[in-house]
ROSE-4610 file (N, C-alpha, C; in Angstrom, 1 decimal, always signed):
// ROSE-4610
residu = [X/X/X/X/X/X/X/X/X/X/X/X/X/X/X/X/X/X/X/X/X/X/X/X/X/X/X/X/X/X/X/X/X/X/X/X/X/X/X/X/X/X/X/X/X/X/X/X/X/X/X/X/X/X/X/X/X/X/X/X/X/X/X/X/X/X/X/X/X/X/X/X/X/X/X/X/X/X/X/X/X/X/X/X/X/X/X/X/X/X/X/X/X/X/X/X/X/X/X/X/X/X/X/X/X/X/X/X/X/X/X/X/X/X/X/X/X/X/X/X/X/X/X/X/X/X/X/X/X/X/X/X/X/X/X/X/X/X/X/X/X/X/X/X/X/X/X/X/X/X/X/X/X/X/X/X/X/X/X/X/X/X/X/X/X/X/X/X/X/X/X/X/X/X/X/X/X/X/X/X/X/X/X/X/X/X/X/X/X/X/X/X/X/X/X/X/X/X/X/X/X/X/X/X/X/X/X/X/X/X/X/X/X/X/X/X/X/X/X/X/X/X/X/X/X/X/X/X/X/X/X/X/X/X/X/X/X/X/X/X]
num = [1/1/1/2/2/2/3/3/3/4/4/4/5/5/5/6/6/6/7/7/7/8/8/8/9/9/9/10/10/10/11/11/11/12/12/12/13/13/13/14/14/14/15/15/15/16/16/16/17/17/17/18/18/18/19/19/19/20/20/20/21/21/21/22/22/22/23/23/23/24/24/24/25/25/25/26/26/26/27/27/27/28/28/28/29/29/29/30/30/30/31/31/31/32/32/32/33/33/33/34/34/34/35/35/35/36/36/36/37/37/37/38/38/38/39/39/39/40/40/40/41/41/41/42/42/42/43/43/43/44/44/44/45/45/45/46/46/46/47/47/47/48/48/48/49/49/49/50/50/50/51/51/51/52/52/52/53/53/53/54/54/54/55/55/55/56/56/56/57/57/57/58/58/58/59/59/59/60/60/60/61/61/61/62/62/62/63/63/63/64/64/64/65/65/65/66/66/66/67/67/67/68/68/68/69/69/69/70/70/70/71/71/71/72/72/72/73/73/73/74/74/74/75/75/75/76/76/76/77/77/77/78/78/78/79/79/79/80/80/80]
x = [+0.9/+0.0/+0.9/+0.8/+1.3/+1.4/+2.1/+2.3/+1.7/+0.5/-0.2/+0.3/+0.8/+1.6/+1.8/+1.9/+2.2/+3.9/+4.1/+5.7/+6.0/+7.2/+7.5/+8.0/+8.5/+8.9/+10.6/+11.3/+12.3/+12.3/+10.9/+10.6/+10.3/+10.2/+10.4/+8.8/+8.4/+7.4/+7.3/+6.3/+5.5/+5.4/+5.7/+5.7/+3.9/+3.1/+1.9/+1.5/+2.9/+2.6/+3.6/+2.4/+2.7/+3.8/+4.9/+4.7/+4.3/+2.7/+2.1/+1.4/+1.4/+0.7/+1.5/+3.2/+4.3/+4.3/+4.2/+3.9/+2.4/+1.5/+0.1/+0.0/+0.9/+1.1/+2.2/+3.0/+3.7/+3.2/+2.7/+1.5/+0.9/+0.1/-1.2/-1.0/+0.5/+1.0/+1.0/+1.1/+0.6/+2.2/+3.3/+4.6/+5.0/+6.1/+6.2/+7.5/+7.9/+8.9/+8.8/+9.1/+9.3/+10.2/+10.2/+11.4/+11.1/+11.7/+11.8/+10.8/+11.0/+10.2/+9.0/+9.0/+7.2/+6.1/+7.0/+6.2/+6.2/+7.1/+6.8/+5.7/+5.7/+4.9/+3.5/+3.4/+2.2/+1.4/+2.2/+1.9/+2.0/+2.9/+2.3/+3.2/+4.7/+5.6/+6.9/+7.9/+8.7/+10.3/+10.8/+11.5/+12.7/+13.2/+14.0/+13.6/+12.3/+12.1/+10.9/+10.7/+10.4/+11.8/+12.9/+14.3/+14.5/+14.4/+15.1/+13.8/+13.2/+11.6/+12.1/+12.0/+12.4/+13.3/+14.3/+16.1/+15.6/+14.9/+14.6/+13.4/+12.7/+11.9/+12.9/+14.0/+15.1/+15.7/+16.1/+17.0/+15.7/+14.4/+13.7/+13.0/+13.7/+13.1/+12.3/+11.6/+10.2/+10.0/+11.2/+11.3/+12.8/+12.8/+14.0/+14.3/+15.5/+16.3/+17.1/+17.4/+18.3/+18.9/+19.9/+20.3/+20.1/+19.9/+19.8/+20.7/+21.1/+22.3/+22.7/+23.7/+24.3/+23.5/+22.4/+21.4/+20.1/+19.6/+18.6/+18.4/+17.6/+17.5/+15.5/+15.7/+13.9/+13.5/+12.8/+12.3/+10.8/+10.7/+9.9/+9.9/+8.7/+7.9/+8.4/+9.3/+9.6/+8.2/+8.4/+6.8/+6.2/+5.2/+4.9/+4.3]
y = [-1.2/+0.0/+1.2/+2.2/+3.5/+4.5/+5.0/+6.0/+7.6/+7.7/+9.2/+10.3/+10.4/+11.9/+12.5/+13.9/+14.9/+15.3/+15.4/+15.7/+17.2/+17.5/+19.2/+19.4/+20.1/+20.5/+20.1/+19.5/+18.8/+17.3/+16.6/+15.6/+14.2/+15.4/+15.0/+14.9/+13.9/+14.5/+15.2/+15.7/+17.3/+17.1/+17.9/+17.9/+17.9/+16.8/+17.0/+17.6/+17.6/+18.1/+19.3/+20.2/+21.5/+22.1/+22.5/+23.2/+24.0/+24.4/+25.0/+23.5/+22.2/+20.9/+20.6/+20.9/+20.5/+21.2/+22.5/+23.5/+23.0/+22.9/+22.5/+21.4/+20.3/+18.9/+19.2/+19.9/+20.1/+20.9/+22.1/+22.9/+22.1/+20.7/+20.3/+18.9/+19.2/+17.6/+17.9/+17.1/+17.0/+17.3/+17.0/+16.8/+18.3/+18.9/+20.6/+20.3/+19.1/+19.2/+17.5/+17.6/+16.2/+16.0/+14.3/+13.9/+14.4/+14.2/+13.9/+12.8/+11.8/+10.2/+10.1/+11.2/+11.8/+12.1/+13.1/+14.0/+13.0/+12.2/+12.0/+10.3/+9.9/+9.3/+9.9/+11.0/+11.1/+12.0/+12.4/+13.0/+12.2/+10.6/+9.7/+9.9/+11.1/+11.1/+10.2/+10.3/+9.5/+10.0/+9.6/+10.2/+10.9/+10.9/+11.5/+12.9/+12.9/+13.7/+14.7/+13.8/+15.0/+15.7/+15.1/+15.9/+17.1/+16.6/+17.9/+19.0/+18.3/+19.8/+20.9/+19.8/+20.6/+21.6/+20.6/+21.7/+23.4/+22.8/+23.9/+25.0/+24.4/+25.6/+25.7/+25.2/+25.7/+27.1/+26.5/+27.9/+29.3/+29.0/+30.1/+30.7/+30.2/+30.7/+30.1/+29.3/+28.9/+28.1/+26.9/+25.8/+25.9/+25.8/+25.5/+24.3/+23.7/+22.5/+22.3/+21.4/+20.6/+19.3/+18.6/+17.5/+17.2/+15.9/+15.0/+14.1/+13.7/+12.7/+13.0/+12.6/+12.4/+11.9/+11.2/+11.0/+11.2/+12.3/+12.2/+13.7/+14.3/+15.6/+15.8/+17.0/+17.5/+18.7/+19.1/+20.4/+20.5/+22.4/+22.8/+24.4/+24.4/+26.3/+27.3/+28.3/+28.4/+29.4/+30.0/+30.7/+31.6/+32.1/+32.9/+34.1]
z = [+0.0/+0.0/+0.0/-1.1/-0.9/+0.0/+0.6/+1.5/+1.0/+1.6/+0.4/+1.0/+1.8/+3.0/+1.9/+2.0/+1.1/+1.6/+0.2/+0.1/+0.0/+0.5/+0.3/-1.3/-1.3/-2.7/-2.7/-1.5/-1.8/-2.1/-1.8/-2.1/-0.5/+0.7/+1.8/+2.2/+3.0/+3.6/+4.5/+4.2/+5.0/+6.0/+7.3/+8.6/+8.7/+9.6/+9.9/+11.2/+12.5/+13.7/+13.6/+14.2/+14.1/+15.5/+15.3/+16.4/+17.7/+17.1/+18.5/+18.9/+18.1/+18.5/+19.3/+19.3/+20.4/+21.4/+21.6/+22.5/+23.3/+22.8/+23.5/+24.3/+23.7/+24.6/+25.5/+25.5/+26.9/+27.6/+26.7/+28.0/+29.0/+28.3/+29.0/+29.6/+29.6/+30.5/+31.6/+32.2/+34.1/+34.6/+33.5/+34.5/+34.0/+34.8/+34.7/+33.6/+33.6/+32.0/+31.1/+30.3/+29.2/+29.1/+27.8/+27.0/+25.7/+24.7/+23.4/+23.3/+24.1/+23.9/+24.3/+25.4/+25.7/+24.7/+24.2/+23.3/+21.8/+21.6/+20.6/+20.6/+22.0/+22.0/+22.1/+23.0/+22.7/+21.7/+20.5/+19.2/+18.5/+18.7/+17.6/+16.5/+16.9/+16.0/+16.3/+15.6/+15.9/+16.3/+17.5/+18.8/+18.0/+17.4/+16.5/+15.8/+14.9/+14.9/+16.3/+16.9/+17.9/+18.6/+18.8/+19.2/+18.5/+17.0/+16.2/+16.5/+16.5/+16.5/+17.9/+18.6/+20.1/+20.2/+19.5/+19.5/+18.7/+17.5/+16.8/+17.7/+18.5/+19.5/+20.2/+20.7/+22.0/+21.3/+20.4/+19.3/+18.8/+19.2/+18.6/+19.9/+21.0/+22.4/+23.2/+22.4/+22.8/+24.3/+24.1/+25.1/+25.7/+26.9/+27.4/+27.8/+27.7/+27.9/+29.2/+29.6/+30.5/+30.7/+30.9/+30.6/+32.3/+32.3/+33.6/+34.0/+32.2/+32.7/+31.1/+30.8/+29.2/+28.4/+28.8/+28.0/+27.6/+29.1/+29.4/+28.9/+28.4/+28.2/+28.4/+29.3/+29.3/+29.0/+28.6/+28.1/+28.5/+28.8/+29.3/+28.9/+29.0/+28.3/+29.8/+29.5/+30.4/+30.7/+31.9/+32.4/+31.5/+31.3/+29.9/+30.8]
């Protein structure tokens, strides 16, 4: 069965979760920070690309980061 996802114009598929959909799900999580493996479990995307999404809200303000251990990294909206 074909994959019908819509492609960008580099031939990639199109991002379907939105950034304010990554923003909203850590808004309305019960815990005051996440993983990468949180979020992308509970958006149903895949842990990789919920990382780079993140990094890319860390670099535009949005979310801030912290490591816990060399592996462990959490992010959170800082107060608004």
């Amino acid at each position: 069965m074909p994959d019908e996802r819509e492609r960008d114009t580099r031939g990639q598929y199109a991002e379907e979760t939105t950034d304010e959909d990554i923003l909203t799900t850590i808004r309305e999580s019960e815990f005051p920070a996440v993983t990468a493996r949180w979020v992308a479990d509970t958006l149903g995307i895949e842990r990789p690309s919920a990382h780079r999404r993140l990094e890319k809200l860390h670099e535009d303000g949005e979310v801030k980061r912290g490591k816990l251990s060399p592996r462990v990294v959490i992010w959170w909206i800082p107060n608004e």
